[in-house]
C-alpha positions in Angstrom: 121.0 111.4 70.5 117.6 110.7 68.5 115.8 112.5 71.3 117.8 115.5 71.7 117.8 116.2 68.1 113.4 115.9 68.4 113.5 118.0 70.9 115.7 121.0 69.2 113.4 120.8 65.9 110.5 121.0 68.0 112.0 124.0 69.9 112.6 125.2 66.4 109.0 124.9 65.3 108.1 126.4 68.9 110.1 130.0 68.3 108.7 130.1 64.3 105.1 129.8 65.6 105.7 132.5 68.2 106.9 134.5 65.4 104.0 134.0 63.3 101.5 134.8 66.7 103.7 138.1 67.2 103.7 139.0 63.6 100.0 138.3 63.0 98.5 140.0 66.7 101.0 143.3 65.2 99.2 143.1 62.2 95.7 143.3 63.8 97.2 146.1 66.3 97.6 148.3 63.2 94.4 147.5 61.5 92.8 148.5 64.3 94.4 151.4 65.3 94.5 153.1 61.5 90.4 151.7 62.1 90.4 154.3 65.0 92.6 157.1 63.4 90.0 156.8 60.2 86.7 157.6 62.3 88.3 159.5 64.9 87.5 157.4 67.7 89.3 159.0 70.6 88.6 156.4 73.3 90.6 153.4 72.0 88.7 150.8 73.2 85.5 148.3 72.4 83.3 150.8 73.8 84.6 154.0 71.7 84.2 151.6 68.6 80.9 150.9 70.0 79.9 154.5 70.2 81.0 155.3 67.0 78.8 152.6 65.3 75.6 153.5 66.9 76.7 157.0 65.2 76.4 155.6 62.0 74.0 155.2 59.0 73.8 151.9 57.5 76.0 152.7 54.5 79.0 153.8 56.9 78.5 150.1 59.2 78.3 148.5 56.1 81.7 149.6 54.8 83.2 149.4 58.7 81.6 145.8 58.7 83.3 144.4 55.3 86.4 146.2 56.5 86.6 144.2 59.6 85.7 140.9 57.5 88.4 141.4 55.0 90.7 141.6 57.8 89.3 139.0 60.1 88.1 135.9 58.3 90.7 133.3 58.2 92.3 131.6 55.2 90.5 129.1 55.4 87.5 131.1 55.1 88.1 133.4 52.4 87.0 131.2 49.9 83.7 132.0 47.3 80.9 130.1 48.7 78.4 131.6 45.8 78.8 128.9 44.5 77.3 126.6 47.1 73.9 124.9 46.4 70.3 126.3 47.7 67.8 124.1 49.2 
């Protein structure tokens, strides 16, 4: 009985993490596609992006650059490092 009731809550944790995958990869799937729709990349793939950065003047890859790292980093990650001690 002990066994079958470790495996159902495992099972449990097994479908919530595949929700939290499906949820999180949708997320990115907009991000990037409103990132596409904003710079009017046609070709909806790396090498369209690609193209469309070697377009760009340093002001506009900066912007696309902190747009991907807001996005991107993980939570673990987003914290302030300024704070951090130089050598």
């Amino acid at each position: 009985m002990k066994n079958s009731a470790l495996k159902g809550a495992l099972g449990a944790l097994a479908v919530v993490g595949v929700a939290l995958a499906a949820k999180k990869i949708a997320q990115r799937k907009r991000f990037m596609k409103g990132i596409f729709n904003e710079y009017g990349i046609k070709e909806k793939s790396p090498f369209g992006l690609a193209d469309k950065i070697r377009e760009m003047n340093d002001e506009q890859y900066q912007e696309l650059k902190g747009k991907f790292k807001k996005e991107f980093a993980s939570g673990c990650c987003r914290k302030n490092h300024s704070n951090t001690a130089e050598a």
